[in-house]
N, C-alpha and C positions, 0 to 999 in steps of 0.2 A: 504494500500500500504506500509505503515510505517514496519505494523506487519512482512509482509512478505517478505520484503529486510534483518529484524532481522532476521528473521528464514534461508536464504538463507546464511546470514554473518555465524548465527552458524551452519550451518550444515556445513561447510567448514572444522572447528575444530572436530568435530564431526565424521567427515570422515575419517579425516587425522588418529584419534585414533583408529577407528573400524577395517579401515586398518591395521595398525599397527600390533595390535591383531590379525590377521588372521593366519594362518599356512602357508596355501598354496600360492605362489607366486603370483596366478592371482588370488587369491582374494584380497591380497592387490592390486594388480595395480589396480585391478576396483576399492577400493574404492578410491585409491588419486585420479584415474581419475574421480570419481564422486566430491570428493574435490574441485577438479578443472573443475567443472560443475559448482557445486553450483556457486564458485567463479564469474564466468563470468556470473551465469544469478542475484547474488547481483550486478555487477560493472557494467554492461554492460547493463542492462536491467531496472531494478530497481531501481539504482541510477540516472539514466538517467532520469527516468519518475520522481519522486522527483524532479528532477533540473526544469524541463520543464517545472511541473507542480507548479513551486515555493514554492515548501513544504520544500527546505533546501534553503540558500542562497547559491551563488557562492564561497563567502569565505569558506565557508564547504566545497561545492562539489571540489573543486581542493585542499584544503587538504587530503582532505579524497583520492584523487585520487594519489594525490602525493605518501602517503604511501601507498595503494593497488598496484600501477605497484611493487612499490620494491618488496613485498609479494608476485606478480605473476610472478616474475624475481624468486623466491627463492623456489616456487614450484615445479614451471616445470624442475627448477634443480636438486628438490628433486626426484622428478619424471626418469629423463633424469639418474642421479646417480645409481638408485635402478634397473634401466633396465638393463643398464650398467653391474651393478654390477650381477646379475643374468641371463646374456644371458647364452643361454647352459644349462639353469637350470629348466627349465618353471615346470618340474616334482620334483623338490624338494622344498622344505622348506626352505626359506630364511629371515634374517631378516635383 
C-alpha cells in the first residue's frame, strides 16, 4: 500500500513534465489532467487507507495534508491558466 501511494505521489511530477514536453495542446492538458488524477487517487485514496489502517500516525496525515491542499490549490491553477491561456487555440502548439 506504502509502494503505491509513492508511485501515485511520483507520477504527479512525472506528469506535470511529460506534459510539459508535449507539442500539441491536448496533449498536454491530458497529461496535467492525469497529474491531477494521480494526485487525488495519492490524497484521497491512498493516504486515507494509510491513516485508517494506522500505517502513518495523525501527526503525518494532517501535515502531509496541510501541504497537498496548497499543491492542489496550485495545480488546478496551473491547469485553469494554461486553458485560459490557449482557448481559441486547441489546433496549435502552445507552451
Amino acid at each position: 500500500m506504502g509502494d503505491q501511494f509513492v508511485c501515485a505521489t511520483d507520477s504527479i511530477g512525472a506528469n506535470i513534465a511529460e506534459g510539459y514536453d508535449r507539442y500539441h495542446y491536448l496533449e498536454k492538458l491530458m497529461f496535467y489532467y492525469f497529474a491531477r488524477d494521480s494526485y487525488y487517487e495519492a490524497n484521497n485514496h491512498w493516504l486515507s487507507l494509510l491513516k485508517e489502517q494506522n500505517l502513518i500516525s495523525e501527526e503525518y496525515y494532517q501535515s502531509y495534508t496541510n501541504i497537498s491542499n496548497g499543491f492542489s490549490l496550485k495545480l488546478n491553477n496551473y491547469i485553469a491558466t494554461f486553458q485560459k491561456k490557449n482557448k481559441g487555440h486547441k489546433n496549435k502548439s502552445n507552451n
